[in-house]
C-alpha positions as CSV (number, residue, x, y, z in Angstrom):
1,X,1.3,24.2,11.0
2,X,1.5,24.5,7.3
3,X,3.0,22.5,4.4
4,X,6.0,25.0,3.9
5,X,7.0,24.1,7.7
6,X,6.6,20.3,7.1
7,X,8.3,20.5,3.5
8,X,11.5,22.9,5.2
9,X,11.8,20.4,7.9
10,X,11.8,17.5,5.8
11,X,14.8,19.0,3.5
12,X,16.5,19.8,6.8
13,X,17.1,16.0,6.4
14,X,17.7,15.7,3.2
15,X,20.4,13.8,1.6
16,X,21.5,14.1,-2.1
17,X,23.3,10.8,-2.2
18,X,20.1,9.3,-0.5
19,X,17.9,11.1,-2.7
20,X,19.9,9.2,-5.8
21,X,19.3,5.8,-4.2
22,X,16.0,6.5,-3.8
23,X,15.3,7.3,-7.9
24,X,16.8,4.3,-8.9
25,X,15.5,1.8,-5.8
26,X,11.5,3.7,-6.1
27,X,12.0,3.1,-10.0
28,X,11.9,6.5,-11.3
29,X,13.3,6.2,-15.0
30,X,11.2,6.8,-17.9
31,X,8.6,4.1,-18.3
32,X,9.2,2.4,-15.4
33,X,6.0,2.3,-12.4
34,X,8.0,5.9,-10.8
35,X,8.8,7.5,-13.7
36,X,9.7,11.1,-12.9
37,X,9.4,11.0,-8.5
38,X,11.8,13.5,-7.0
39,X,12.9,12.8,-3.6
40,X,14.7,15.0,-1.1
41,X,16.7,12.4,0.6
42,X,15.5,12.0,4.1
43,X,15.2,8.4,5.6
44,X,11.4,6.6,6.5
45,X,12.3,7.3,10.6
46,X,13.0,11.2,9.7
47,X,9.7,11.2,7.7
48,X,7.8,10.2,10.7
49,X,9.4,12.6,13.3
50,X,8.1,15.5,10.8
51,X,4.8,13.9,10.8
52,X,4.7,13.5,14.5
53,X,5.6,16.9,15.1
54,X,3.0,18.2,12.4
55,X,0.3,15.4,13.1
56,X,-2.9,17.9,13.2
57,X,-2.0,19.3,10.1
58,X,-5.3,20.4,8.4
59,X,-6.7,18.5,4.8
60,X,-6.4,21.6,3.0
61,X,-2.5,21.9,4.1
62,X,-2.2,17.3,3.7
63,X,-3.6,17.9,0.0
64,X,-0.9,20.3,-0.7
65,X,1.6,17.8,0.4
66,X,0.0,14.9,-1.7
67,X,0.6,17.5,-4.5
68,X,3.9,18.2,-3.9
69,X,6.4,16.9,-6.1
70,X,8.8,15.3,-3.4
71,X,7.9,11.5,-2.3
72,X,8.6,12.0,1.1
73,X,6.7,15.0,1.4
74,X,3.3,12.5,-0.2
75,X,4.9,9.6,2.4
76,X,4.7,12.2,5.5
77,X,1.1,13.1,4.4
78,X,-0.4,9.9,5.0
79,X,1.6,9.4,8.3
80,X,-0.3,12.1,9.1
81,X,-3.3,10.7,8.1
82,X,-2.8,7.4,9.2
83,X,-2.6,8.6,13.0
84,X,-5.4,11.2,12.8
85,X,-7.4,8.4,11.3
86,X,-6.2,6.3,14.9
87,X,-7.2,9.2,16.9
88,X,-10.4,9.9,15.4
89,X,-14.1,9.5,16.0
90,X,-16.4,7.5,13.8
91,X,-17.3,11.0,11.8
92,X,-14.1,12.4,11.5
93,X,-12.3,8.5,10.5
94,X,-15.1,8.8,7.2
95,X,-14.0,12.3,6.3
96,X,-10.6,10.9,6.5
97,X,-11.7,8.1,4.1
98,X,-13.1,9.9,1.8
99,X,-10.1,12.4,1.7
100,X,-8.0,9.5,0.8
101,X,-10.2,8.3,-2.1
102,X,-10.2,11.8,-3.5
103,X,-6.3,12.2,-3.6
104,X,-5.4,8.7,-4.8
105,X,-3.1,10.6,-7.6
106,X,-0.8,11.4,-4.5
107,X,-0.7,8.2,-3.9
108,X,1.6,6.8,-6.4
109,X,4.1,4.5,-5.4
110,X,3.7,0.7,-3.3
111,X,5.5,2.2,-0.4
112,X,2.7,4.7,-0.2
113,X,0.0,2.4,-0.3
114,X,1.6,0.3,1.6
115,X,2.0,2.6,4.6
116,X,-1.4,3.5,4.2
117,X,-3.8,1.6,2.6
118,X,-4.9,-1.0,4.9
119,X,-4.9,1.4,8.3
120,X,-7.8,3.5,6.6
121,X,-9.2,2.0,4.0
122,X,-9.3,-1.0,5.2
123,X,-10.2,-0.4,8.7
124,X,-12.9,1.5,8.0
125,X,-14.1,-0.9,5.2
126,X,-14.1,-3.8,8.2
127,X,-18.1,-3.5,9.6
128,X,-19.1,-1.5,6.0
129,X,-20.1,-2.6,2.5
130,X,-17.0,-3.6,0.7
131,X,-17.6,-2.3,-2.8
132,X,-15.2,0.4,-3.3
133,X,-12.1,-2.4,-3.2
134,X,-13.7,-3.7,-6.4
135,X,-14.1,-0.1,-8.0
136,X,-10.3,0.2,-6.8
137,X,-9.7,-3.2,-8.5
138,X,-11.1,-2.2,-11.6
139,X,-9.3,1.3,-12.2
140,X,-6.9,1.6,-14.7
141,X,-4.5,3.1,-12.3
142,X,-2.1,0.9,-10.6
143,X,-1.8,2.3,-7.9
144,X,-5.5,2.2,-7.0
145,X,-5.5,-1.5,-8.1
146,X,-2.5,-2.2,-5.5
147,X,-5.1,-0.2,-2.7
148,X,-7.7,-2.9,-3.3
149,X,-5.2,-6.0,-2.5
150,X,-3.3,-4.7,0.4
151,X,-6.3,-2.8,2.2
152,X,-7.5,-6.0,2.8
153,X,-4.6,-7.0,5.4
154,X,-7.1,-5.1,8.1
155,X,-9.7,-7.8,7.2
156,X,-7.1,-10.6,7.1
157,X,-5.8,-9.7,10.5
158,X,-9.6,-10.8,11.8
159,X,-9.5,-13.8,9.8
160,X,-11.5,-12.3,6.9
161,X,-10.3,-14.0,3.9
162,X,-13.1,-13.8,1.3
163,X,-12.0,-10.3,-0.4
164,X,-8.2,-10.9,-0.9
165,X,-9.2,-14.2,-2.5
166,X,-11.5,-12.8,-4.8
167,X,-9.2,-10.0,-5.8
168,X,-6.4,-12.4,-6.0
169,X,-8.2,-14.6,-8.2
170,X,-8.8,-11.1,-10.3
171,X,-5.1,-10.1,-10.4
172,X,-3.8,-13.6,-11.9
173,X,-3.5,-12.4,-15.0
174,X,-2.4,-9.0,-14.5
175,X,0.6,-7.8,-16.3
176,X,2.5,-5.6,-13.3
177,X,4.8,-7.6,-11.0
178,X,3.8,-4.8,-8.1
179,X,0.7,-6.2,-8.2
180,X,1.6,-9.5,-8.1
181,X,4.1,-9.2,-5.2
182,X,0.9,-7.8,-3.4
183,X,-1.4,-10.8,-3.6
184,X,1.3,-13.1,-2.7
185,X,1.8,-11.0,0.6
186,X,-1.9,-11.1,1.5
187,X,-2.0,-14.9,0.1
188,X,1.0,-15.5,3.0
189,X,-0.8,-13.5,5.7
190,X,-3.5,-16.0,4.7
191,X,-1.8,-18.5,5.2
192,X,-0.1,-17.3,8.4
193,X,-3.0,-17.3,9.8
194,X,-5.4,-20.7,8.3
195,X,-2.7,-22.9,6.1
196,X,-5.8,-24.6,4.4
197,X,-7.2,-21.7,2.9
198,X,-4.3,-20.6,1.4
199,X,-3.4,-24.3,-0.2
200,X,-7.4,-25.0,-1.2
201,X,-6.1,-21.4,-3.3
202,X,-3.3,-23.0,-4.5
203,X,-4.3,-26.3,-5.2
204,X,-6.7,-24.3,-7.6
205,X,-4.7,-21.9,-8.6
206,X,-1.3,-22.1,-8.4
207,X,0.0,-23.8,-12.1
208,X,-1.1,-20.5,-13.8
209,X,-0.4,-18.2,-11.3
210,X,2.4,-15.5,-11.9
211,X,5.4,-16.8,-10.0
212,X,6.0,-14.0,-8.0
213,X,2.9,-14.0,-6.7
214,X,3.4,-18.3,-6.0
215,X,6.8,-17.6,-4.7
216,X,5.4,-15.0,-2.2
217,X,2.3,-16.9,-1.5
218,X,4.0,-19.8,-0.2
219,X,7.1,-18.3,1.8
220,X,6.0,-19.6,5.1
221,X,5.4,-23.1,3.9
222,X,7.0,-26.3,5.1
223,X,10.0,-27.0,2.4
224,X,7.9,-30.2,0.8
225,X,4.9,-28.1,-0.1
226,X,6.9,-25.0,-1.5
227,X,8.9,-28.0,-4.0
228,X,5.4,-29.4,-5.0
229,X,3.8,-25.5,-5.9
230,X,6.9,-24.6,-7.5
231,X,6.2,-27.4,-10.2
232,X,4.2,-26.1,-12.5
């Protein structure tokens, strides 16, 4: 198994109009959050057969992926990852970890967080020190930034709120809708989960909080309270 075989198979799928979609839907003009992604065209579904089919694929051949100029060829790397982390003992779960730290610059768009972040970062992170979230939280990279809030869904799941709170509270003022859109996701799983956390966050928080991130926060909500947040 190599990352020539995963890359061939994944053009095997590929799709030029698809591939067009996905530059203008992943945001890939200059200056916007993808500026400059390639994509070859093949669907999330076709992603993970290649990974399935390649899922002991060795770090030195996943780094070359997270290299590789193709998004899906990045997205099918942390599949990987993602279920050899599943699989894997205590030791080999923290070499994963720290693999994923180390080759954060492959991980450059939300989806790729998204299908990522929390099922190693944050489920190793559940029973350890928490401090590399706030190290995440206070790169200049985006991307890291957006690590730090959605990791925490593994701790939310085991109604664990303190960390997304904090961070939430952090990211108020940030400048980057993607990173709004992230806290109001974890806010809702919050609030999914224990309603009056979420509104004691609110009921602090919510007249100078982005409104993307209010809009999401409150999306499970009865209809009264979303009218009352939504007047700031």
């Amino acid at each position: 198994m190599t990352a020539s075989i995963v890359k061939q198979q994944l053009h095997a799928f590929g799709n030029p109009e698809k591939a067009e979609h996905a530059k203008y839907f992943f945001k890939t003009g200059k200056g916007q959050y993808g500026e400059g992604d390639q994509f070859i065209g093949c669907t999330v579904p076709e992603s993970r057969n290649v990974a399935k089919a390649n899922k002991n694929l060795s770090f030195e051949e996943l780094r070359k992926l997270l290299n590789d100029e193709y998004h899906e060829c990045r997205l099918c790397a942390l599949i990987i990852l993602v279920e050899q982390f599943k699989r894997a003992d205590n030791a080999k779960r923290k070499e994963i970890f720290d693999f994923y730290l180390a080759n954060t610059h492959g991980i450059n768009n939300w989806d790729l967080v998204d299908v990522s972040a929390y099922t190693i970062v944050g489920e190793w992170l559940l029973d350890k020190d928490r401090s590399v979230l706030y190290w995440l939280a206070e790169s200049e990279n985006l991307w890291e930034q957006r690590i730090s809030v959605v990791s925490t869904m593994a701790f939310i799941r085991k109604n664990d709120f303190s960390d997304i709170l904090k961070l939430s509270e952090k990211f108020l003022t940030h400048r980057h809708d993607l990173m709004h859109k992230a806290c109001g996701w974890m806010l809702r799983e919050v609030g999914k989960r224990d309603e009056k956390t979420l509104t004691g966050f609110l009921d602090k928080h919510y007249r100078k909080m982005p409104r993307t991130m209010l809009r999401y926060a409150i999306e499970k909500l009865s209809l009264a309270q979303r009218e009352i947040y939504m007047q700031k």
